[in-house]
C-alpha positions in Angstrom: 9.2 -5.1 -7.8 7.9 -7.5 -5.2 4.3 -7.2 -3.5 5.8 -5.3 -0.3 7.8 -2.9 -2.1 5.0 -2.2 -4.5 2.9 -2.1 -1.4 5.3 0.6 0.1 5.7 2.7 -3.0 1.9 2.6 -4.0 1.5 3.8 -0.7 4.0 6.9 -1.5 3.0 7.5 -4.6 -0.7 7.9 -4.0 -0.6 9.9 -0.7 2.8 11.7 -1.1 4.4 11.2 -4.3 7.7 10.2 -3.4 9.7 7.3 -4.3 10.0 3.6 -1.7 11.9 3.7 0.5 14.7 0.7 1.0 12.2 -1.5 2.7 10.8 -1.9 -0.6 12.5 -4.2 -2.1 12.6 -6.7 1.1 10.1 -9.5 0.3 8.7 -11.4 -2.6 5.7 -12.3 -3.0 3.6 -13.8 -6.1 1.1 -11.2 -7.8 -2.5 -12.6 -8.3 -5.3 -11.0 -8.1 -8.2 -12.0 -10.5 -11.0 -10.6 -8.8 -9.4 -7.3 -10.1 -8.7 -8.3 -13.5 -11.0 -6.7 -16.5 -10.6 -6.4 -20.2 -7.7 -4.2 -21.5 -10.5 -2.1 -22.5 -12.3 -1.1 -19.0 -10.8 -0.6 -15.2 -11.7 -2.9 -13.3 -14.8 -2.8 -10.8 -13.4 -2.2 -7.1 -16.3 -2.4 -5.1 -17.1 -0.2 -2.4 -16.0 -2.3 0.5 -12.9 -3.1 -1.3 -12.1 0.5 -1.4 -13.0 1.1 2.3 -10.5 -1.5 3.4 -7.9 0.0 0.7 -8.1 3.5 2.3 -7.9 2.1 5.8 -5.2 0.1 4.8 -3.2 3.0 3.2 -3.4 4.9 6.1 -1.7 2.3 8.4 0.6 1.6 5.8 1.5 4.9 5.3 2.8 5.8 9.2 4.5 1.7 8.8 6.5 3.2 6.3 7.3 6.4 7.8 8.1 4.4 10.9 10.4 2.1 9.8 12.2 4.0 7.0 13.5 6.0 10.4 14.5 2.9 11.7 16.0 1.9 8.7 18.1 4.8 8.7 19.0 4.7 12.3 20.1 0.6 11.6 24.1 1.0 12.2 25.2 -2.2 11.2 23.3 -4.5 7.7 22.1 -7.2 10.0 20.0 -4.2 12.0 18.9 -3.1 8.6 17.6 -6.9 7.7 16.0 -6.6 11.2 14.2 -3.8 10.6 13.2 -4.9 7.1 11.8 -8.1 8.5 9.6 -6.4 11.1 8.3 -3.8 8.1 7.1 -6.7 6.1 5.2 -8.9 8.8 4.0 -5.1 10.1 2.8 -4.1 6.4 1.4 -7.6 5.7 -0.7 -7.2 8.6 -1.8 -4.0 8.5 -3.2 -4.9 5.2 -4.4 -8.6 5.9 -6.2 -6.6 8.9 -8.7 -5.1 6.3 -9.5 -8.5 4.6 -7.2 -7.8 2.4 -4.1 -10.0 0.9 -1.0 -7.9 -0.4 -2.1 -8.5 -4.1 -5.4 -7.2 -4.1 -4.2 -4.1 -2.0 -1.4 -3.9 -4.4 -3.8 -4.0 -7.7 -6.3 -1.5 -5.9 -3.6 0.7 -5.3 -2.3 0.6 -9.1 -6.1 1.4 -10.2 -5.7 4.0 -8.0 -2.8 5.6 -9.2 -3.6 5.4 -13.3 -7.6 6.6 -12.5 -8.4 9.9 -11.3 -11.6 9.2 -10.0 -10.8 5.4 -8.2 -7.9 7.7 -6.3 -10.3 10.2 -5.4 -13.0 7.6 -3.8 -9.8 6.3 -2.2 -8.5 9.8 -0.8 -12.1 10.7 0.1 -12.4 7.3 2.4 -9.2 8.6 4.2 -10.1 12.0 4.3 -14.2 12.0 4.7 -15.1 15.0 6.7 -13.0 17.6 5.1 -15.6 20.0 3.5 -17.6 21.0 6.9 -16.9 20.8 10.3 
């Protein structure tokens, strides 16, 4: 899957659970991200600021993609729906770029997310941080 449609479905998967949408699989992109990378035997260490950026990236990617899967579906003709794809991927690229982030690291803190419990929580809490009392 390339970095945008992993980008897109992380972003599903970890707030909503649903599948990408056809955006997904729009742009390639090379997947790097060694800052990330840890022993087979360990997650890696995401520090806090990564994970702040993560969250706020999340969220904008999350109403991107509910955005422009609409428009998607609303496209009549395939050269709308490459149209629309095109403006999902520069608006997704820089909603994460935005947050210091490059499309592979968001992409490799999101998997983290999604296979540890407690990375996803610190993520969902960062989205979500006055939920308890108000």
């Amino acid at each position: 899957m390339t970095s945008i449609g992993r980008l897109l479905s992380a972003a599903v998967l970890v707030v909503a659970g649903n599948a990408s949408i056809p955006v997904a699989n729009a742009q390639n992109t090379q997947k790097s991200t060694p800052e990330l990378s840890a022993p087979s035997t360990s997650a890696p260490t995401i520090t806090d600021q990564k994970l702040d950026a993560a969250a706020a990236a999340l969220q904008r990617v999350t109403v991107i993609q509910q955005t422009y899967r609409q428009r998607f579906a609303e496209a009549r003709t395939p050269s709308e729906q490459e149209h629309v794809v095109a403006e999902a991927n520069n608006a997704l690229t820089e909603a994460v770029a935005d947050q210091g982030l490059s499309v592979e690291e968001y992409n490799s803190i999101i998997e983290v997310a999604q296979n540890d419990p407690e990375i996803r929580g610190k993520v969902l809490q960062r989205m979500h941080p006055k939920t308890e009392s108000q």
